[in-house]
C-alpha positions as CSV (number, residue, x, y, z in Angstrom):
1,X,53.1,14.6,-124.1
2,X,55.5,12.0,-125.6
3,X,55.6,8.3,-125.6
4,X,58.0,8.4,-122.5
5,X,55.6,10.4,-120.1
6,X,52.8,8.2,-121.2
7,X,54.7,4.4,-120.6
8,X,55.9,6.4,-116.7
9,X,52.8,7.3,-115.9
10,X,51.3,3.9,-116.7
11,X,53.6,2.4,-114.2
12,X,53.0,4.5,-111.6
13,X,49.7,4.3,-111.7
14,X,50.4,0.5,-111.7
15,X,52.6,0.7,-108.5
16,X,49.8,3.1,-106.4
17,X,47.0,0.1,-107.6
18,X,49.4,-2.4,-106.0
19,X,50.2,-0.2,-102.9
20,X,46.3,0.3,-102.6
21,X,45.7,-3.5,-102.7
22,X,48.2,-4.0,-99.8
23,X,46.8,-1.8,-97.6
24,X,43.0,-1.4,-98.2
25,X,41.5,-4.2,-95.7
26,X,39.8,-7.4,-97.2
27,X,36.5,-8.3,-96.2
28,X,35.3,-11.9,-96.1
29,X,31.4,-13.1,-95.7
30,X,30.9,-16.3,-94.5
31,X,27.7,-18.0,-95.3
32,X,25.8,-20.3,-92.5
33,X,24.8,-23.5,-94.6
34,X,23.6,-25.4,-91.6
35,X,20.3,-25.0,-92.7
36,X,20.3,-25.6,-95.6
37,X,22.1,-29.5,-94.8
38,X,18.9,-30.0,-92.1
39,X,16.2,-28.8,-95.1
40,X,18.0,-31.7,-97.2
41,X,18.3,-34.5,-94.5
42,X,14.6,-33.9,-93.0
43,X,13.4,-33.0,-96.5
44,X,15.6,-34.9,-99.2
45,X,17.2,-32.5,-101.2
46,X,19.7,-33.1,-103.6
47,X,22.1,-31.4,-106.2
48,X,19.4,-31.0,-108.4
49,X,16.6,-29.9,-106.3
50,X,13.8,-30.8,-104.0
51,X,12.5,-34.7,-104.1
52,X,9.1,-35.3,-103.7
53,X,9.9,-37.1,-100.3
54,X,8.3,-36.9,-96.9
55,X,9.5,-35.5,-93.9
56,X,10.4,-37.5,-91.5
57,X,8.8,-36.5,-88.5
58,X,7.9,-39.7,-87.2
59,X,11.1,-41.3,-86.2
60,X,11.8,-37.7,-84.5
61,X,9.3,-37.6,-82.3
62,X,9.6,-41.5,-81.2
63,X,13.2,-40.3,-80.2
64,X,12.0,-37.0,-78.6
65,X,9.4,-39.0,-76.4
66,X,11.7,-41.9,-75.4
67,X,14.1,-39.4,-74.4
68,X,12.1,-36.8,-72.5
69,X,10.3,-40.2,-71.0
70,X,13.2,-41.4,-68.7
71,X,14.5,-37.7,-68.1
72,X,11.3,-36.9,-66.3
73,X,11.5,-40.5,-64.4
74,X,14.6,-40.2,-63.4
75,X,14.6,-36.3,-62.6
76,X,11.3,-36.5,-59.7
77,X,12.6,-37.7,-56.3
78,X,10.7,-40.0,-54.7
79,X,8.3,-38.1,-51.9
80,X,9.2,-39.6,-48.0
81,X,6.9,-41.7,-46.2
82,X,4.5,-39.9,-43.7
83,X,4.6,-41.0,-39.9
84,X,1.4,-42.3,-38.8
85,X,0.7,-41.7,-34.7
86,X,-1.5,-44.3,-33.6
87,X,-2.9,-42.2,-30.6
88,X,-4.1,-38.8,-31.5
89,X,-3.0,-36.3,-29.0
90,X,-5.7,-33.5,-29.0
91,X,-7.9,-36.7,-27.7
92,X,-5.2,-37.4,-24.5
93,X,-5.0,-33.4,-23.9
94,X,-8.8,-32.6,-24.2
95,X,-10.1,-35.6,-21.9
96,X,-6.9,-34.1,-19.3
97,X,-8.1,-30.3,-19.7
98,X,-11.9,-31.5,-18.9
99,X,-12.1,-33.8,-16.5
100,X,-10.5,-32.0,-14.0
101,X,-12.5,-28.6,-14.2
102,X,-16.0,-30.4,-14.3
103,X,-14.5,-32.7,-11.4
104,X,-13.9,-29.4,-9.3
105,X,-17.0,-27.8,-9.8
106,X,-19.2,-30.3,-8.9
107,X,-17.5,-30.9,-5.5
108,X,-17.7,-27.0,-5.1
109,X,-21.7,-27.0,-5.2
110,X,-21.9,-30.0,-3.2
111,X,-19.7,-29.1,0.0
112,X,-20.8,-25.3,0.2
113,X,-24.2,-24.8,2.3
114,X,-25.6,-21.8,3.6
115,X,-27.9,-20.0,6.7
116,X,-29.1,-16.9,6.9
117,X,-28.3,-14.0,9.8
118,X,-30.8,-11.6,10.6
119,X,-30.7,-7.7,11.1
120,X,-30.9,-7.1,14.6
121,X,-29.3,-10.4,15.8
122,X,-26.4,-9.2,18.5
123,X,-23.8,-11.5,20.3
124,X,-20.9,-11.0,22.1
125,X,-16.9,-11.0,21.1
126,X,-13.6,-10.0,22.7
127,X,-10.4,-8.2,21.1
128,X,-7.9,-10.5,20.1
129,X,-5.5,-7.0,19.9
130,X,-5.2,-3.8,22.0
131,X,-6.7,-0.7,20.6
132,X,-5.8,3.0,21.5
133,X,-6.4,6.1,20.3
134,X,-2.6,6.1,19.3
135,X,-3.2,3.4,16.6
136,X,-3.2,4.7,12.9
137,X,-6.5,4.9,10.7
138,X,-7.2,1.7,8.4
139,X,-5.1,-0.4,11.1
140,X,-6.9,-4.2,11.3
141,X,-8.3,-5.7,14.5
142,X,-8.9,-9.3,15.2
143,X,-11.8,-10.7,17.0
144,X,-13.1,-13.5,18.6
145,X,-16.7,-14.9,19.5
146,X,-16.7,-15.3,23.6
147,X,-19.5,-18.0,23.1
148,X,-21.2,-20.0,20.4
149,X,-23.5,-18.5,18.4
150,X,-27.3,-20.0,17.9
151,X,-29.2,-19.5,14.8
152,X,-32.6,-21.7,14.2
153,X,-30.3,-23.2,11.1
154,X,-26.2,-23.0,12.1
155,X,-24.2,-22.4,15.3
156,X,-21.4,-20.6,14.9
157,X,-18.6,-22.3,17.1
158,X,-17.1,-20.5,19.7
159,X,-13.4,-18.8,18.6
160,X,-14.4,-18.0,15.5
161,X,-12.6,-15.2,14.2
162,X,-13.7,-11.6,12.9
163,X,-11.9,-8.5,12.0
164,X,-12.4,-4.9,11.7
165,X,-11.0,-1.3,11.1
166,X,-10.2,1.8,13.0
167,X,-12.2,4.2,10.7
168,X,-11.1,7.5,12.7
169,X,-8.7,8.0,15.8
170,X,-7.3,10.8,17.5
171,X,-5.3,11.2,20.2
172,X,-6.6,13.8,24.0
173,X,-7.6,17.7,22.7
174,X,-6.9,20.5,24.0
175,X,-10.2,22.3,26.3
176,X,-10.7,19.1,28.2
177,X,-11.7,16.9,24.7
178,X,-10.8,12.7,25.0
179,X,-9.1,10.8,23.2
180,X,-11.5,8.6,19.9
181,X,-11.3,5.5,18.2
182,X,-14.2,4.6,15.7
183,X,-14.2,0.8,14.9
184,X,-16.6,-0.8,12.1
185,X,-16.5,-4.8,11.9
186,X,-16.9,-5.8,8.7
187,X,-15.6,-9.4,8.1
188,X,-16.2,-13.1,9.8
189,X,-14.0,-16.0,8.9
190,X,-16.3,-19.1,8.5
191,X,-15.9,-22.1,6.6
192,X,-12.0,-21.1,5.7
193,X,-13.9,-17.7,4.0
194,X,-13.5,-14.2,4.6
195,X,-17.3,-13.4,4.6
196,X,-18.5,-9.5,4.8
197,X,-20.6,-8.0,7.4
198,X,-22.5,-4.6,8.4
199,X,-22.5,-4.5,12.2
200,X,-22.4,-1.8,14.7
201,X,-20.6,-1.2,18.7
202,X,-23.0,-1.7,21.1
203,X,-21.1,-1.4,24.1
204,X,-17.8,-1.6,25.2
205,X,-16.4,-3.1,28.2
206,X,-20.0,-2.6,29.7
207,X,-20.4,0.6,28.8
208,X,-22.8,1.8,26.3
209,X,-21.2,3.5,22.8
210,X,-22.9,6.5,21.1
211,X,-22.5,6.9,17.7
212,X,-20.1,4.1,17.6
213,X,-17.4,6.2,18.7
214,X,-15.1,5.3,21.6
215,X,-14.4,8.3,23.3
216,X,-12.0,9.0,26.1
217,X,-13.3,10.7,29.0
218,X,-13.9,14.4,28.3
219,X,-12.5,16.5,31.5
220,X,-12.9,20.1,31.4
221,X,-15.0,20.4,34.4
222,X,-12.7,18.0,36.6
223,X,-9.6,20.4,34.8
224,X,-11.4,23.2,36.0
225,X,-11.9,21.7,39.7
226,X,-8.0,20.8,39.7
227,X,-6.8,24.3,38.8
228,X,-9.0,26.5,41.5
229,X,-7.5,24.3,44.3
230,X,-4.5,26.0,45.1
231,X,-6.4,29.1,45.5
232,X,-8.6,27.5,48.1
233,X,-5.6,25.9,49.7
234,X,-4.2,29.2,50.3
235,X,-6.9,30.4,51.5
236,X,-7.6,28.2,53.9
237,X,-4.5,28.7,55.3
238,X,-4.6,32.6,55.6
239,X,-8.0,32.4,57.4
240,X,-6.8,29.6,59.9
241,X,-4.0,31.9,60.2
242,X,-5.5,35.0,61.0
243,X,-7.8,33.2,64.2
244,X,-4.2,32.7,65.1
245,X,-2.9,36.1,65.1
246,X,-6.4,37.0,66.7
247,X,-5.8,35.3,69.9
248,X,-2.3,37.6,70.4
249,X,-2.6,40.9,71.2
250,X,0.1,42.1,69.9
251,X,-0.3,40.3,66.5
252,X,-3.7,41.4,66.4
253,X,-3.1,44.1,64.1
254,X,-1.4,41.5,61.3
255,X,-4.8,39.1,61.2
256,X,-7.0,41.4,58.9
257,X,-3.7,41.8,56.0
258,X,-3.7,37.6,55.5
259,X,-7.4,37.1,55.8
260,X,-7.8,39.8,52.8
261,X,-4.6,37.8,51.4
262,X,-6.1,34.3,51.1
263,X,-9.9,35.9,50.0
264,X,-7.8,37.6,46.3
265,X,-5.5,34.4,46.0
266,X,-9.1,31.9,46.6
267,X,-11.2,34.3,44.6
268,X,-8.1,34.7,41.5
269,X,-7.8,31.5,41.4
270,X,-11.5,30.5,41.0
271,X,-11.9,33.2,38.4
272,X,-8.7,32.0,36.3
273,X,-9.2,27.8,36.7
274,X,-12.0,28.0,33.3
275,X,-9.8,29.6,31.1
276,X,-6.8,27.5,32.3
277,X,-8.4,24.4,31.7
278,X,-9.3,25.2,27.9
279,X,-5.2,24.4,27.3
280,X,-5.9,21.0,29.4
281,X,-6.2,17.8,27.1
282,X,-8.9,15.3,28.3
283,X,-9.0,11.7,28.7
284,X,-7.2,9.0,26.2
285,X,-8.6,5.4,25.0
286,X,-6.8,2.0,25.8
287,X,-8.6,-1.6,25.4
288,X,-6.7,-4.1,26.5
289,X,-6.7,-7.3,25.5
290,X,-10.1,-9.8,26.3
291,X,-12.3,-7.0,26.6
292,X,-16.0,-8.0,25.9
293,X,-17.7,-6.3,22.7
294,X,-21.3,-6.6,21.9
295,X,-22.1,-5.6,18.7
296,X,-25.2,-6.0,16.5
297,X,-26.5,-6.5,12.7
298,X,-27.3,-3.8,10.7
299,X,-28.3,-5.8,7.6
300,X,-28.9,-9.2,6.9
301,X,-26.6,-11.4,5.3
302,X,-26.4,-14.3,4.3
303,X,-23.3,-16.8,5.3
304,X,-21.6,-20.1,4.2
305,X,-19.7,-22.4,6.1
């Protein structure tokens, strides 16, 4: 290699270090030196090194605490003033609540007095309502005493007011059966009070009651009566017939034929008029109004008025 190639390949090798320079990126550091200027104010450093001096801490912390002192002032609002009621209201609303209750129940006591009825005891009212047979079961009656009442402790006025029930009803049956209505009085009104009571139907209108059942009148045998008397109606009138044709000779002959014809109609008729009647419905039950009742006490109870 000769002088020549040397010298060219110096220079490019120049050129390519002068290329790489260009475009190879630079990198810069930069160096934080703030604290090293807060060591040397706090701490008094120089150029040539540390000083023996002291920190100062003490004028720092004066500032610190006068200026956290007003922040904290300044930064806590101030709290609002509390209302103060000068009458207390669970006082007003307790005194209002009791003193009405105890109030009432002492004039209930006082004003509600008592008397005893015994079992037995019987007296006499009238329906306020008409009752039938037709009238549905659970269907309320009103009473009414017909006279005052004696007990050795209370007299019940006169007009004073019961009620009962119809407990069963059914209209007339079939074989000659009535009509029914069963009645229980159970309540008197006294004192402005619906009061209970056990009693029991006595009699009715002034006729006794069995079983406290109101029956209507039970008329098979009177049905039975009422359907043979065609039969002796007609029979009647063949026999009076036949003396007739008796007296004539010439009808004579005829007399025997309606006497025998009134005997089968008086004796079918008679035969048939029981089993007829079983289809025949008896008797039904009305009250009207102001009908006397006389009932009686089955237990003893005890009133107030």
């Amino acid at each position: 290699m000769n002088i020549l190639q040397q010298n060219k390949i110096k220079k490019l090798f120049i050129l390519f270090l002068i290329q790489a320079l260009f475009i190879v990126p630079v990198f810069g550091i930069d160096l934080d030196y703030t604290v090293d200027d807060t060591i040397r104010k706090n701490y008094g450093v120089g150029t040539n090194g540390i000083n023996n001096a002291k920190p100062q801490v003490k004028p720092t912390q004066k500032t610190t605490s006068a200026a956290t002192k007003p922040k904290t002032t300044e930064a806590m609002p101030k709290l609002p003033a509390i209302p103060q009621n000068k009458q207390p209201v669970t006082k007003q609303t307790g005194t209002k609540k009791t003193t009405p209750v105890k109030s009432a129940a002492v004039k209930k006591t006082t004003t509600l007095k008592s008397f005893p009825m015994r079992k037995g005891m019987s007296f006499e009212i009238v329906n306020a309502n008409a009752i039938s047979d037709k009238q549905r079961v659970g269907t309320r009656i009103v009473f009414t005493t017909k006279k005052p009442i004696k007990t050795a402790y209370y007299t019940i006025p006169q007009g004073t007011k019961l009620t009962g029930e119809i407990k069963e009803a059914h209209t007339p049956q079939i074989s000659g059966n009535g009509g029914l209505v069963s009645l229980s009085i159970d309540t008197i009104i006294l004192g402005g009070k619906y009061q209970h009571i056990e009693t029991r139907v006595l009699k009715v209108g002034g006729k006794k009651v069995f079983l406290e059942d109101i029956k209507g009148k039970r008329s098979y045998w009177k049905n039975t009566v009422n359907k043979g008397k065609w039969g002796r109606r007609t029979f009647h009138k063949m026999n009076k017939l036949s003396a007739d044709l008796i007296q004539d000779k010439t009808t004579i002959i005829l007399s025997p034929f309606t006497f025998v014809y009134g005997v089968v109609l008086g004796t079918v008729s008679t035969a048939t008029s029981p089993i007829v009647s079983l289809f025949c419905k008896g008797g039904s039950v009305y009250i009207p109004t102001n009908t006397p009742f006389k009932i009686k006490l089955t237990q003893d109870v005890k009133l107030y008025y």
